[in-house]
C-alpha positions, 0 to 999 in steps of 0.5 A, a space after each residue: 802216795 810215795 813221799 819223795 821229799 826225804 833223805 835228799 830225793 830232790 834231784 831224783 823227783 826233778 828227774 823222774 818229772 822231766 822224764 815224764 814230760 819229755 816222754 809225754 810230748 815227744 812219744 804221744 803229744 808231737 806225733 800225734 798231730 804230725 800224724 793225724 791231722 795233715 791234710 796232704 789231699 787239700 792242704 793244711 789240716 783237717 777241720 775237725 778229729 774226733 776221739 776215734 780218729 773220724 776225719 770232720 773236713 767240714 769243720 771250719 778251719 780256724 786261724 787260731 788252730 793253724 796259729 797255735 800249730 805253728 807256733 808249738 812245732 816251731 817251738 819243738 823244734 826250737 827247744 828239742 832240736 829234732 828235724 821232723 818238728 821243724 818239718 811241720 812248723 814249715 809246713 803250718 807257716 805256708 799254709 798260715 801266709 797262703 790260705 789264711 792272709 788276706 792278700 788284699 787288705 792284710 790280716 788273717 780271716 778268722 776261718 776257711 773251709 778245706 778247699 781255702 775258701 773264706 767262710 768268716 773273713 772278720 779280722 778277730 784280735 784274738 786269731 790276730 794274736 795268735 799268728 804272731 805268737 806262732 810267726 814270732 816263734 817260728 822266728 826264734 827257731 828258724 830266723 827265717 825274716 818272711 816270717 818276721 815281716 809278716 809278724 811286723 805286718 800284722 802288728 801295724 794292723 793292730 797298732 793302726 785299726 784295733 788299739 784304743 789310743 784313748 783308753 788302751 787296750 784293743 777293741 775285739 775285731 774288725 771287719 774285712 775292711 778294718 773297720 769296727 766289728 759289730 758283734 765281735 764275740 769269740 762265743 755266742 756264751 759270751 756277753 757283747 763286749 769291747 774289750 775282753 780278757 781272754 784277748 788282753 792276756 793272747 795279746 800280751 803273750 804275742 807282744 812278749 814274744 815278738 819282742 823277743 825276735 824284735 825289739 823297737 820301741 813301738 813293741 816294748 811300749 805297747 807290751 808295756 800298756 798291755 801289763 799296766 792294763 791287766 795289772 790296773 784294769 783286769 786283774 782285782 787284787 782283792 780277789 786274785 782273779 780276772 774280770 773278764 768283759 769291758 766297756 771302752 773305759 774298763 769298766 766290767 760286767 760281772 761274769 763269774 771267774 775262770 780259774 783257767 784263765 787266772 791261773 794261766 795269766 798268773 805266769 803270762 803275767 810275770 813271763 811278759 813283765 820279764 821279758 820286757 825287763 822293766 823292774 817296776 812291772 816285774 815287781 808288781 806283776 809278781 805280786 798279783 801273780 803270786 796273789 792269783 796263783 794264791 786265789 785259784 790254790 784256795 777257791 779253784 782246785 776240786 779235791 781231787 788236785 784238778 781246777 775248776 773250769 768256771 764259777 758262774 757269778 751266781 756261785 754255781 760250779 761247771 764240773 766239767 774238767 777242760 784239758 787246757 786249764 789243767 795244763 796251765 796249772 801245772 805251770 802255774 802252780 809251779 811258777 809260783 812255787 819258783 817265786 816263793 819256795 813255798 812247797 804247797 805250790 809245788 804239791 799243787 803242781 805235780 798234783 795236777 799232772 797227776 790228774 792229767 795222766 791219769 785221766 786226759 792222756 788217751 793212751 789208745 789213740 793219743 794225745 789228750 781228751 779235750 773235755 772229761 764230765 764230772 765223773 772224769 769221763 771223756 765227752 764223746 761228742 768233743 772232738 780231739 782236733 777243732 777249731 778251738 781243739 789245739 796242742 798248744 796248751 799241753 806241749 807248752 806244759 811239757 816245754 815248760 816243765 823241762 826247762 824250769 826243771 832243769 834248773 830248779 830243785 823240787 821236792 813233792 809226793 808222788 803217787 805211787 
């Protein structure tokens, strides 16, 4: 490794790191999905792209895809200014509000097929989420009012037919019609659950950045249950991680850890806490963010700087190394390190970024692998475009990275 941290080489490392993230989304991540993925036969965007560019139309079209595509070229296009990515952000709010809604009783199906056909018409809290993450962003780049009443909309869906008046929280899903879902899992992996996590913290993220666009009392006092839960409920302060499945109550069911989602919900946490601008959560949302980034720099990271996917409860490893928790960590890692000046957080960032460029960049085809085996080798058989394979996590990084950059100082050792 080149050390970089002597003779004053601060500016020079935050220059090179910001150069590297623009370059990797503006030359490979962008254009990639604005070049490969449009489906200008049936509209939208191809179901499924492999690692070699084979189109899979009959992959299912998830809500959370079109969701997370919107919201990354809105964001594109809010950050970088460049007219092409407002382009397809347009171009994923159509087809969101005219393939996706249920024009009789509202909310967004969880998939279609190529031709806009329901295949699942259930009303997922998740992808529910996700639309008005991506609408709220649109908002924010456009301000483009359509888009933020269908985000106002789909928020009094929630409000009225998945939020749970007694003990907080959103249940998992509904059916068509809005009524309970019976079974409401994101994955047949995954135990029968009311109440989740993964969606407690999508949840918390699209409330923040509505909040953004429009701020009301109803929106800041849900944002504001939303971070009393995942600080009271989700997070264990002990061990500085999430649980994970819920009853109605809050009580959980052991399930291992996801050194992803923690260190992912780490920031979320805080970014939520800040955006509200309530000083008591700010202070104990950090405090548990600092604990979780602490938890996944300790127990979650392989000695090559890459994080571990998931640790099952009996203590067994998944040596599979997922694109998304990859991402997450550099950001919060490097949250952390905002937080606290402690420099082993910024080593831990840019060690992961390091990993990723090494290995995750597909540098024939573009954009990122989704999944690498434990020997840091592509899986084949993952595609590069599905229903759960989307840009939003590894644009974020690069968004992310630019803006803290900008404005912080850091010295780490870079590879040579």
């Amino acid at each position: 490794m080149a050390n970089l941290v002597d003779g004053g080489f601060d500016h020079g490392v935050r220059e090179i790191w910001q150069a590297q993230f623009r370059n990797e989304v503006l030359g490979n991540i962008l254009p990639f999905w604005a070049n490969h993925t449009l489906d200008h036969e049936h509209g939208g965007f191809y179901g499924g792209l492999t690692n070699d560019l084979t189109i899979h139309n009959e992959f299912p079209r998830s809500a959370v895809l079109c969701g997370r595509i919107l919201w990354t070229f809105a964001c594109a296009y809010r950050t970088l200014g460049d007219p092409r990515d407002l382009a397809v952000a347009e171009y994923a709010y159509a087809y969101l509000k005219q393939a996706f809604w249920d024009k009789t009783y509202g909310g967004l199906y969880w998939s279609i097929d190529a031709n806009g056909q329901p295949l699942a018409e259930h009303k997922q809290t998740y992808a529910q989420s996700f639309a008005i993450y991506g609408l709220a962003e649109y908002v924010r780049a456009t301000g483009d009012q359509s888009a933020l009443a269908l985000a106002q909309e789909i928020f009094h869906l929630l409000e009225n037919h998945a939020f749970d008046p007694a003990y907080g929280g959103y249940i998992e899903g509904c059916d068509r019609v809005w009524q309970p879902l019976g079974d409401s899992r994101l994955s047949k992996l995954e135990p029968e659950a009311r109440k989740t996590m993964n969606t407690m913290l999508h949840m918390m993220e699209a409330y923040a950045n509505l909040l953004r666009v429009w701020d009301v009392a109803d929106v800041r006092q849900q944002l504001a249950s939303l971070i009393e839960a995942c600080c009271e409920h989700i997070i264990d302060p002990v061990q500085g991680r999430f649980h994970l499945f819920f009853d109605d109550q809050w009580n959980h069911s052991e399930h291992g850890i996801s050194y992803g989602h923690d260190i992912e919900g780490s920031w979320l946490l805080m970014e939520a806490a800040h955006v509200l601008g309530d000083a008591r959560l700010i202070a104990k949302a950090e405090t548990l963010a600092i604990g979780m980034a602490e938890a996944v720099y300790r127990n979650g990271r392989h000695a090559d700087g890459s994080i571990i996917h998931e640790r099952a409860a009996d203590g067994s490893i998944n040596f599979e190394r997922h694109w998304w928790p990859q991402a997450e960590a550099v950001v919060g890692f490097y949250n952390a390190y905002q937080a606290t000046g402690n420099q082993e957080f910024a080593q831990a960032a840019y060690d992961s970024w390091d990993f990723i460029q090494r290995y995750f960049i597909d540098h024939d085809h573009g954009d990122w692998f989704k999944i690498l085996d434990a020997q840091n080798q592509p899986l084949g058989a993952i595609p590069k475009v599905g229903p759960w394979e989307c840009p939003y996590h590894h644009a974020r990084v690069c968004f992310e990275m630019i803006e803290r950059l900008a404005e912080h100082n850091v010295s780490v050792q870079m590879r040579g």
